[in-house]
C-alpha positions as CSV (number, residue, x, y, z in Angstrom):
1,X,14.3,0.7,-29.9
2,X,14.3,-2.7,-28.5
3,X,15.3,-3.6,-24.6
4,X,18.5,-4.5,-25.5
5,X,19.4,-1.4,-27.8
6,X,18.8,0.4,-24.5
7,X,22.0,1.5,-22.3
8,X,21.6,0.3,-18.5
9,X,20.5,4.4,-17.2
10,X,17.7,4.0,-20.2
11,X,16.7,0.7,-19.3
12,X,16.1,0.9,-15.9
13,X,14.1,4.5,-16.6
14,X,11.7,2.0,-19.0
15,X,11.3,-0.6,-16.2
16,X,10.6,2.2,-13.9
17,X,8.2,3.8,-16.0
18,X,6.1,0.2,-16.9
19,X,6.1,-0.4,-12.5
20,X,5.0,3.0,-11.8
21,X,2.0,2.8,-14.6
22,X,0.9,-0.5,-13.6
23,X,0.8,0.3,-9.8
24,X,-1.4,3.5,-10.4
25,X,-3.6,1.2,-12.4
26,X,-4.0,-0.8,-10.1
27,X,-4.4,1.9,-7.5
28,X,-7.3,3.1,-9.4
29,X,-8.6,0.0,-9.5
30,X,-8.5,0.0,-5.4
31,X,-10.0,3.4,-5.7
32,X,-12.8,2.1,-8.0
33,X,-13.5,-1.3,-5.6
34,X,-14.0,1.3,-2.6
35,X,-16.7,2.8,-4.0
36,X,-18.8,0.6,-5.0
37,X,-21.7,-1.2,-3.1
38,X,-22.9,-0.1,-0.4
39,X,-21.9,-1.8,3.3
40,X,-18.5,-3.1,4.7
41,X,-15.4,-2.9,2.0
42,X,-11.8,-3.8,2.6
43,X,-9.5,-0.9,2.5
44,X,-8.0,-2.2,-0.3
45,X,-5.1,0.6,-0.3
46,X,-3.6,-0.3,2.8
47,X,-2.4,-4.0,1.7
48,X,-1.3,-2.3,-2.1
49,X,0.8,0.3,-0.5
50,X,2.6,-2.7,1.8
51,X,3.1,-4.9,-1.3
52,X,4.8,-1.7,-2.8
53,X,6.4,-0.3,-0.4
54,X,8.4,-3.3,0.3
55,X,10.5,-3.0,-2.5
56,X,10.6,1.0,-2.9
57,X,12.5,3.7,-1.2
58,X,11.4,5.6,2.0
59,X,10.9,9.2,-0.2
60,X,8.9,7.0,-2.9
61,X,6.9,5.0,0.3
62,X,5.6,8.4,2.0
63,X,4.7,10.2,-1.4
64,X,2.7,7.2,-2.5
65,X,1.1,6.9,1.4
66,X,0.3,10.6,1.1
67,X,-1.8,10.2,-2.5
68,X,-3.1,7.2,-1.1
69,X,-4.4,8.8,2.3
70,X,-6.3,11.6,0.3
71,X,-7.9,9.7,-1.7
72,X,-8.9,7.4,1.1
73,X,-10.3,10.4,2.8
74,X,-12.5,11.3,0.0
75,X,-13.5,7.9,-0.7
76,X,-15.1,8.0,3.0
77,X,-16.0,11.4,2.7
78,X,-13.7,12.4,6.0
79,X,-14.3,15.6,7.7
80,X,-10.5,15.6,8.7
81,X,-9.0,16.0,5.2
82,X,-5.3,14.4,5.6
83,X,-6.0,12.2,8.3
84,X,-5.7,9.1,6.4
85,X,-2.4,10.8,5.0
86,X,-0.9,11.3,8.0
87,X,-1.6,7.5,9.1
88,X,-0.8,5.9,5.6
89,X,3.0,7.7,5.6
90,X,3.8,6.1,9.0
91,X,2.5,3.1,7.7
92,X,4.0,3.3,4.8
93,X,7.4,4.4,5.6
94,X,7.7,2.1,8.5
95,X,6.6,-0.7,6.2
96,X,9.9,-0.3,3.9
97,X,11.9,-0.1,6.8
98,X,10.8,-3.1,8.3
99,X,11.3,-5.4,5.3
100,X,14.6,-3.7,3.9
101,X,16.0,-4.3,7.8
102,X,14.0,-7.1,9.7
103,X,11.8,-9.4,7.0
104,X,11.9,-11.5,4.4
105,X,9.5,-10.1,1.2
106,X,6.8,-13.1,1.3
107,X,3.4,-13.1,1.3
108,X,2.9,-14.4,4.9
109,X,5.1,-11.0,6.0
110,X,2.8,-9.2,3.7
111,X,0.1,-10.9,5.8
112,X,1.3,-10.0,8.9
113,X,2.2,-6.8,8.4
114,X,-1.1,-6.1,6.5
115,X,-3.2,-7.2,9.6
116,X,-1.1,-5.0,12.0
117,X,-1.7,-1.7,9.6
118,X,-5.2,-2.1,9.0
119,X,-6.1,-2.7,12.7
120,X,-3.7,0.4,13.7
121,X,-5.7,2.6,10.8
122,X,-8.8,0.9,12.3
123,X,-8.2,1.8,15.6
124,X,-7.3,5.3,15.4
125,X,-10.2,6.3,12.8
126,X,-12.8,4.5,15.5
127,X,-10.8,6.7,18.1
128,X,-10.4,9.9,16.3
129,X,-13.8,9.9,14.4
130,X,-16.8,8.5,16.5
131,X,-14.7,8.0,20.5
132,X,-13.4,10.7,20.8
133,X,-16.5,12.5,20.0
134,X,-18.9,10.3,22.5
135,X,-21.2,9.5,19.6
136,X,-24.1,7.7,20.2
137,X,-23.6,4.0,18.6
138,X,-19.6,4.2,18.7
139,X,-19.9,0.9,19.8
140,X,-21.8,-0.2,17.0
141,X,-18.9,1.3,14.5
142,X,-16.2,-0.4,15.9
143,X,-18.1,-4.1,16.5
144,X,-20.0,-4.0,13.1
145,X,-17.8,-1.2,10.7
146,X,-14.3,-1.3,12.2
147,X,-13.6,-5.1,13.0
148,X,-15.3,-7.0,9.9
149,X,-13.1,-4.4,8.0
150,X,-10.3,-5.5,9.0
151,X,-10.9,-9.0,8.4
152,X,-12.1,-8.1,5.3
153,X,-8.6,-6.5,4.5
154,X,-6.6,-8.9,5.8
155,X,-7.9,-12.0,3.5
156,X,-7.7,-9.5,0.0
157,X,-4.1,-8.9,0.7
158,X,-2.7,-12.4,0.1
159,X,-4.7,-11.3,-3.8
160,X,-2.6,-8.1,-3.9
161,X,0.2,-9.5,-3.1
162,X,-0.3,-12.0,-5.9
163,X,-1.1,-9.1,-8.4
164,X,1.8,-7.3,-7.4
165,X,4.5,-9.8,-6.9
166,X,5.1,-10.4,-11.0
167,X,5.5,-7.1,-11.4
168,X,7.9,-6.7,-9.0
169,X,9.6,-9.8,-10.1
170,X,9.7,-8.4,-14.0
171,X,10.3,-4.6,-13.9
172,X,12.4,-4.1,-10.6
173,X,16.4,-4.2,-11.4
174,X,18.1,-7.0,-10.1
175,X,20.9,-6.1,-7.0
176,X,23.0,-9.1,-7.9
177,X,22.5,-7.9,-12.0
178,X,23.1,-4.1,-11.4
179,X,26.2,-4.6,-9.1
180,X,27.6,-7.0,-11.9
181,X,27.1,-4.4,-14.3
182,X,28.7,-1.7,-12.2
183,X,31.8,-3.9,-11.6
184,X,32.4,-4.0,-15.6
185,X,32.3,-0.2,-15.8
């Protein structure tokens, strides 16, 4: 059955579908790049999620920030199971409320709000994992671990955003296209 065999309900499943596979693909491509090497990676889910979430629903933003946050945590091996969760759903959620309400969907806002996430995340896992705790060296996390990360991050996501742009461009409906089509029925 070819694309255009395919009623409107049937077509937008199969655009759905090819998104959805390509972005957990490339999400386990993220998952794959955090675990190699050893020293300083980008979190390379932080700037995916945003280039997702910019164009998805709130329910679909904090189920893909919840996955995301586990397997963050056991990428790092985190004693506090969830916390990464917890942080990637605000993150996340706020993210698609930004850009449906305040931003334009470009790679500079991608940028920007990137850079702002990742030093929140940053932040708070310096504060809740090593601060908090009056660890010797804390310091030493946040000046050599916390801080090159997030420059780190911030220069992959203009790549992610790149990656992820044509498929948004290919296999998200069209508002202008769907509302035409509505009209006629």
């Amino acid at each position: 059955m070819s694309l255009k065999n395919m009623t409107r309900i049937q077509r937008i499943r199969y655009c759905a579908a090819v998104r959805w596979t390509v972005y957990i693909i490339y999400l386990l491509i993220c998952a794959v790049l955090i675990n190699t090497g050893k020293g300083v990676h980008p979190i390379y889910f932080i700037p995916m999620c945003i280039c997702i979430c910019m164009n998805e629903g709130e329910y679909t933003s904090a189920v893909l920030g919840g996955v995301t946050g586990l397997v963050l945590d056991q990428a790092y091996g985190r004693a506090f199971f969830g916390f990464s969760s917890i942080i990637l759903i605000a993150i996340c959620v706020g993210t698609t409320i930004v850009f449906r309400h305040y931003l334009f969907k470009n790679a500079l806002n991608a940028v920007i709000m990137t850079g702002v996430s990742v030093f929140v995340y940053q932040l708070l896992d310096y504060f809740f994992c090593y601060a908090m705790w009056n660890y010797d060296g804390s310091g030493y996390v946040f000046s050599q671990i916390s801080v090159p990360c997030i420059f780190y991050t911030i220069a992959v996501s203009p790549i992610i955003y790149l990656a992820v742009k044509p498929i948004v461009n290919r296999f998200y409906p069209k508002k202008e296209i769907m509302a035409q089509i509505t009209m006629k029925m």
